[in-house]
C-alpha atoms as one frame of an Amber mdcrd trajectory, in Angstrom:
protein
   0.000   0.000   0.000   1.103   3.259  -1.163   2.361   5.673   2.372   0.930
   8.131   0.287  -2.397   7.422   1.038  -1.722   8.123   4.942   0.321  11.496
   4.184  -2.771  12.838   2.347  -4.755  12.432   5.584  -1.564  13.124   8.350
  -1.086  16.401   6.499  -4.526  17.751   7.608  -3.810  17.287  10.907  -0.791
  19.657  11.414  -3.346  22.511  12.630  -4.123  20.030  15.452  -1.330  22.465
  18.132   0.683  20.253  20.225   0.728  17.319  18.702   2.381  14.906  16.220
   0.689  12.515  14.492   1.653   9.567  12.102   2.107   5.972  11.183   4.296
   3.178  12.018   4.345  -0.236  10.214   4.511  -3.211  11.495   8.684  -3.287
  12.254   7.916   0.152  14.115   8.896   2.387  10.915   7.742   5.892  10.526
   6.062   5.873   7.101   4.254   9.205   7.625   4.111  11.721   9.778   3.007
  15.451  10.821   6.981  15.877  12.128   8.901  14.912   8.938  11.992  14.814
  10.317  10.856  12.202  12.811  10.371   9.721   9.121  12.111   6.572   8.779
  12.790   6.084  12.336  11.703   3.096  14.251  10.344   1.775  16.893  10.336
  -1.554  17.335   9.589  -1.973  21.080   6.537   0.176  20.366   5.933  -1.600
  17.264   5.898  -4.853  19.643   3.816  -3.419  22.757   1.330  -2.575  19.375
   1.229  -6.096  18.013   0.785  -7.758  21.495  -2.258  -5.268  22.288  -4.690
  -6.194  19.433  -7.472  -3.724  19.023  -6.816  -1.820  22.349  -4.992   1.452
  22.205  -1.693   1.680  24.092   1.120   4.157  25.279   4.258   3.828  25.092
   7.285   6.482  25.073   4.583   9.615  25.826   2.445   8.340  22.717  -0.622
   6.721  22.085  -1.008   4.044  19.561  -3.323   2.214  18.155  -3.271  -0.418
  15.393  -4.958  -0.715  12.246  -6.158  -3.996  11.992  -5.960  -5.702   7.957
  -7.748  -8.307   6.385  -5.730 -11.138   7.932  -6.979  -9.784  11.756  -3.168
  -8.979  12.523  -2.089  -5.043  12.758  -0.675  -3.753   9.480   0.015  -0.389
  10.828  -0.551   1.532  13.731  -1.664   5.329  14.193   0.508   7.343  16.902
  -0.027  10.730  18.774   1.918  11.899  20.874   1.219  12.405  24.612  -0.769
   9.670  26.774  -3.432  12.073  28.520  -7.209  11.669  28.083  -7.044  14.213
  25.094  -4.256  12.387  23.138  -5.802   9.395  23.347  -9.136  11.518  21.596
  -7.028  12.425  19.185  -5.344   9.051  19.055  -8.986   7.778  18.221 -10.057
  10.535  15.310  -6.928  10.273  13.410  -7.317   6.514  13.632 -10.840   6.362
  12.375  -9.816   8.971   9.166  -6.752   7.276   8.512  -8.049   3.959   8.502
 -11.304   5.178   6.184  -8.812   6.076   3.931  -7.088   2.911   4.042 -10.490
   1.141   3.167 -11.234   2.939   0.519  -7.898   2.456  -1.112  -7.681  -1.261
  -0.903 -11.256  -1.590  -2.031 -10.206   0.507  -5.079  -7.373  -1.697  -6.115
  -9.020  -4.277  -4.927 -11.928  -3.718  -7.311  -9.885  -2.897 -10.304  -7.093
  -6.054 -10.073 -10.920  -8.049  -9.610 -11.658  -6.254 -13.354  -8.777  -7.331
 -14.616  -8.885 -10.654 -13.722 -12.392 -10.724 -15.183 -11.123  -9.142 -18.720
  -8.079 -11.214 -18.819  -9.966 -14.595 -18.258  -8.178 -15.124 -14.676 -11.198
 -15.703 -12.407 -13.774 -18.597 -12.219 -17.000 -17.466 -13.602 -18.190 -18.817
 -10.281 -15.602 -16.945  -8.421 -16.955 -13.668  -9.909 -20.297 -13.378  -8.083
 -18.788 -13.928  -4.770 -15.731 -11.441  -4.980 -18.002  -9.312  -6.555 -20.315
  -9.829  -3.581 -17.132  -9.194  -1.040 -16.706  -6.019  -2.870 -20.212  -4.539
  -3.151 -19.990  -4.485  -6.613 -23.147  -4.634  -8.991 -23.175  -7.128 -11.396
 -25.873  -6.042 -13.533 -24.597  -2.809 -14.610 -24.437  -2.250 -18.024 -20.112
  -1.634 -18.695 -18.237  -0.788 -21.775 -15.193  -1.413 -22.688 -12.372   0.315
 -24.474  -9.180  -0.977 -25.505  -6.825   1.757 -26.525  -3.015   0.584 -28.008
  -0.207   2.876 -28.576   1.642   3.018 -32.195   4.951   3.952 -32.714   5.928
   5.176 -29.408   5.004   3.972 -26.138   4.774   6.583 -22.704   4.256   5.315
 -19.308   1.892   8.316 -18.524  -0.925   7.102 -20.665  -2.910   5.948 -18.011
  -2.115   8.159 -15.507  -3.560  10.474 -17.949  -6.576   8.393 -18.844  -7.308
   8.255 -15.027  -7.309  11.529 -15.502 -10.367  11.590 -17.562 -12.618   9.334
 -15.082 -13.247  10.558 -11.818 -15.458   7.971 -10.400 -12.659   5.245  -9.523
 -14.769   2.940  -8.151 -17.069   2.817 -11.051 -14.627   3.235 -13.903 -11.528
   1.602 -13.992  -8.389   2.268 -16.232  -6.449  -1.107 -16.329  -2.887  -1.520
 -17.779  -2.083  -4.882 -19.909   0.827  -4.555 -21.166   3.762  -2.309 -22.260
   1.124  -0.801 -25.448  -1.906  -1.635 -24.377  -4.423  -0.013 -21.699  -8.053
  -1.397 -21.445 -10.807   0.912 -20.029 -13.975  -0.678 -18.357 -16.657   1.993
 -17.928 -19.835   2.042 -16.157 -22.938   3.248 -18.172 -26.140   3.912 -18.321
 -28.746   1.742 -20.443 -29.657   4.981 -22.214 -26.030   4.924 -23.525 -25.675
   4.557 -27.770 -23.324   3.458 -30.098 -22.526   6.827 -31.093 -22.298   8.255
 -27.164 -19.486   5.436 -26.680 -18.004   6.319 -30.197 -17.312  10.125 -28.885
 -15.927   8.794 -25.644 -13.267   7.056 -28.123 -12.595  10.362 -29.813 -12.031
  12.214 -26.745  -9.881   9.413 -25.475  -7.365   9.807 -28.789  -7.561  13.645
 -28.854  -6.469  13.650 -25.048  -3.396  11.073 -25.665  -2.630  13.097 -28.801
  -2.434  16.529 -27.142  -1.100  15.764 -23.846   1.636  12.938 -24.869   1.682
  13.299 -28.567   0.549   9.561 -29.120  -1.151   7.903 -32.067  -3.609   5.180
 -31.014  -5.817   2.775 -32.120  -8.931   2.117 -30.435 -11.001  -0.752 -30.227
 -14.895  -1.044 -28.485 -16.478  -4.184 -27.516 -20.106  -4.507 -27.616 -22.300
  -3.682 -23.718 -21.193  -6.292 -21.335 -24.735  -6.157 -19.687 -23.093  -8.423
 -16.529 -19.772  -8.880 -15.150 -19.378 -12.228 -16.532 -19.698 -11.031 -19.964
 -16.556  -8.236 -19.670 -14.201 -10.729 -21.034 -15.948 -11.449 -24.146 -16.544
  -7.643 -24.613 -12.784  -7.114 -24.398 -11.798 -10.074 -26.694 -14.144  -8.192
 -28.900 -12.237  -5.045 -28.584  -9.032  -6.995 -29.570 -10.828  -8.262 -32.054
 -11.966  -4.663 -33.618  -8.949  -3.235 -33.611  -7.223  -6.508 -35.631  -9.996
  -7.143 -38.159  -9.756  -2.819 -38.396  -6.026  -2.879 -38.838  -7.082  -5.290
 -41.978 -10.184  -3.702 -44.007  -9.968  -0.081 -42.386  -6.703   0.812 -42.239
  -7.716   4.709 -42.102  -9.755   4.235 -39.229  -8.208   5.136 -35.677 -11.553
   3.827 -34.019 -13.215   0.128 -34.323 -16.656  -0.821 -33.148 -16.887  -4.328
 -33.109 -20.690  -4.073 -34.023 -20.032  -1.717 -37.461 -17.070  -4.723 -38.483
 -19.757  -6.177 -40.672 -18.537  -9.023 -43.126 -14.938  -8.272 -42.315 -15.570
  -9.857 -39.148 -16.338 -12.924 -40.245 -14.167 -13.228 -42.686 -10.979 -12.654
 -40.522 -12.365 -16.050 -38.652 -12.506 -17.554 -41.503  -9.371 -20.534 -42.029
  -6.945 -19.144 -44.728  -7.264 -22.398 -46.562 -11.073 -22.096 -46.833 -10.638
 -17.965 -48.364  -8.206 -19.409 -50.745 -10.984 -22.136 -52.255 -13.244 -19.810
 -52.205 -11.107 -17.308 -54.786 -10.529 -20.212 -56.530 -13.738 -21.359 -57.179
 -14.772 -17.239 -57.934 -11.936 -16.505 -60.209 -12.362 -19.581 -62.867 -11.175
 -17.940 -65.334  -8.272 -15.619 -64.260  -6.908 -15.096 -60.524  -7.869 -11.893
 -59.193  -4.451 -11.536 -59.339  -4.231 -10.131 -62.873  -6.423  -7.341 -61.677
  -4.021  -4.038 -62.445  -3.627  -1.409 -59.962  -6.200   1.296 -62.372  -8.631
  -1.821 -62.828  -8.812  -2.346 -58.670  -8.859   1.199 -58.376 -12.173   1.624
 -60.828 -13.768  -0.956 -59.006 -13.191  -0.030 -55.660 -15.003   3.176 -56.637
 -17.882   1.611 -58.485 -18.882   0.098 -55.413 -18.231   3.426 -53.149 -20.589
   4.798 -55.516 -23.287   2.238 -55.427 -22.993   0.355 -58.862 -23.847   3.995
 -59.940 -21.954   3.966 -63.419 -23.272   7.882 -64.031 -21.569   8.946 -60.269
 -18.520   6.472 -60.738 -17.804   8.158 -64.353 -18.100  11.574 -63.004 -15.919
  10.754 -59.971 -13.097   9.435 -62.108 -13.789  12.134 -64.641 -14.385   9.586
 -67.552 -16.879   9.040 -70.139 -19.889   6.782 -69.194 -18.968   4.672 -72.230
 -15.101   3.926 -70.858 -16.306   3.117 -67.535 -18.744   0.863 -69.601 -15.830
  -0.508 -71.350 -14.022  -1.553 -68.098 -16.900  -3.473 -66.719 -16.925  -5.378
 -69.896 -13.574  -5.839 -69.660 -13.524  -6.917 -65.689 -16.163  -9.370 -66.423
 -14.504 -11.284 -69.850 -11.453 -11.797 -67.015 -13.530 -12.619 -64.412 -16.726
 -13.877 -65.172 -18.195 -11.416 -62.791 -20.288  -8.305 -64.474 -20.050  -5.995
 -61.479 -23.644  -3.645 -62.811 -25.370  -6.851 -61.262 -25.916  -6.729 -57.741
 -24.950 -10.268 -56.938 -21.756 -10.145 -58.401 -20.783  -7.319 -57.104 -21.486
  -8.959 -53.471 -19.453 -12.447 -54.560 -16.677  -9.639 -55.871 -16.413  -7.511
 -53.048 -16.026 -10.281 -50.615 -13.323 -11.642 -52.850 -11.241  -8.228 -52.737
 -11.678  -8.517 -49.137 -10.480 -12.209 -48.474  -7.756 -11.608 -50.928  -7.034
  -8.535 -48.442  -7.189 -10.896 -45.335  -4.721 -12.954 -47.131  -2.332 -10.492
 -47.658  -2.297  -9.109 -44.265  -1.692 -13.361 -43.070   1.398 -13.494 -45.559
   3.248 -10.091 -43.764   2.641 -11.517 -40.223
């Protein structure tokens, strides 16, 4: 446990006149205190009279002290004050009370967010989860979201004390670091929330990261995990949404896994199954033989609806050579791309072709 935590609380009691207060661990250490040049000393007979007196406060050396009892019933640390009248030991009692509040409320917010992660990550019986969940008052029926956010290029250590940053309730929302480029985000919403309120959250989340630390991320959302159980799939589906995005939307900084649409499925597909299926497409000619200007024209045929008037205008040709192409593209393939049909079998080809390529660089 961070000393930290008991300096935040010590501090306010300097305007208490006459007194010191602070901490001692359990070898009789001074880990914070109102008198800091009194830090790092020890005690250890104190430290001793401490552990021998259980929840009772003692005095020892003109102080009172009294312990602060952890999880495993044996005194962690112990709050001191000096002096050993009836008002010391008051004050003995009120610092003890704050300082041990705090203490509470620190564990149960790592406590809470090392539980997350264990749920994400796949580390915790699903039966487990309702009863540490029930240990930690937490609700298990609250609709969550969850965010993954990975760093490219350059990694910074600060991310996520700058995502913290951006999520004030701590023991709702939790900012959880995986590894060296990735940091997941589990968020608490309400059932109000959309698609598109989540989607802003995203933005915000790359705009801070860009401004603040000058990082480029990508960022990938899982679908509502309506119960705790169902976080882990939600954050597979992240992973998932950034991978299948880093495939068929390479200009995209932010993945839904919801708007993946076919691309999801194909990127589960087995490589050996996409490559009978361009076989069996491309009878005639691989898809292969396809020239750069020939992708290119179809690519915007179907941007532009199998519209052949919009698609000539956009690549400022006649009707008639954009006519010509088609004919062209289907004597090689077999597919005429003006019917709806095969332009469905052809743009799933371009994509598993796609998924292919991105296999053969890994």
């Amino acid at each position: 446990m961070s000393n930290s935590v008991f300096q935040s609380v010590i501090v306010q009691l300097r305007d208490i006149p006459d007194h010191t207060f602070g901490v001692i661990d359990t070898e009789g250490s001074v880990v914070s205190c109102t008198d800091a040049s009194l830090l790092g000393e020890r005690w250890s007979d104190a430290a001793l009279k401490v552990g021998n007196a259980g929840d009772n406060m003692v005095t020892f050396g003109q102080k009172c002290f009294k312990a602060i009892v952890g999880n495993s019933n044996f005194f962690e640390y112990a709050v001191f004050c000096t002096g050993d009248d009836e008002i010391s030991r008051s004050f003995c009692s009120m610092a003890y009370i704050a300082l041990s509040d705090a203490k509470g409320f620190y564990e149960e917010k790592h406590d809470r967010g090392t539980f997350v992660k264990n749920i994400i990550m796949d580390n915790i019986l699903p039966g487990d989860i309702y009863i540490r969940a029930k240990e930690l008052h937490f609700a298990t029926d609250a609709p969550r979201a969850v965010f993954l956010i990975r760093q490219v290029g350059h990694n910074d250590v600060a991310t996520v004390d700058v995502l913290s940053g951006l999520f004030p309730d701590k023991l709702q929302d939790f900012v959880l670091s995986v590894n060296e480029t990735d940091v997941a985000i589990v968020k608490q919403i309400t059932a109000s929330t959309t698609s598109e309120d989540l989607e802003k959250i995203a933005v915000n989340l790359e705009d801070t990261l860009r401004n603040e630390l000058r990082i480029k991320t990508v960022i990938g959302i899982g679908t509502v995990a309506e119960h705790l159980r169902e976080l882990a799939d939600s954050y597979k589906e992240a992973q998932t949404a950034i991978e299948v995005g880093k495939v068929f939307d390479t200009e995209k900084s932010i993945m839904h896994y919801e708007n993946l649409g076919i691309g999801r499925l194909i990127y589960q597909l087995p490589t050996t199954l996409c490559e009978i299926f361009l076989c069996e497409v491309f009878k005639k000619n691989s898809i292969d033989s396809l020239d750069q200007e020939t992708l290119f024209t179809i690519n915007k045929f179907f941007e532009n609806n199998l519209n052949v008037s919009e698609t000539s205008r956009k690549l400022f040709v006649h009707r008639n050579t954009l006519v010509y192409r088609l004919e062209k593209i289907k004597k090689l393939t077999g597919l005429d791309l003006r019917q709806f049909d095969h332009a469905i079998v052809f743009k799933v080809a371009l994509m598993v072709r796609k998924y292919l390529s991105s296999r053969e660089t890994r």
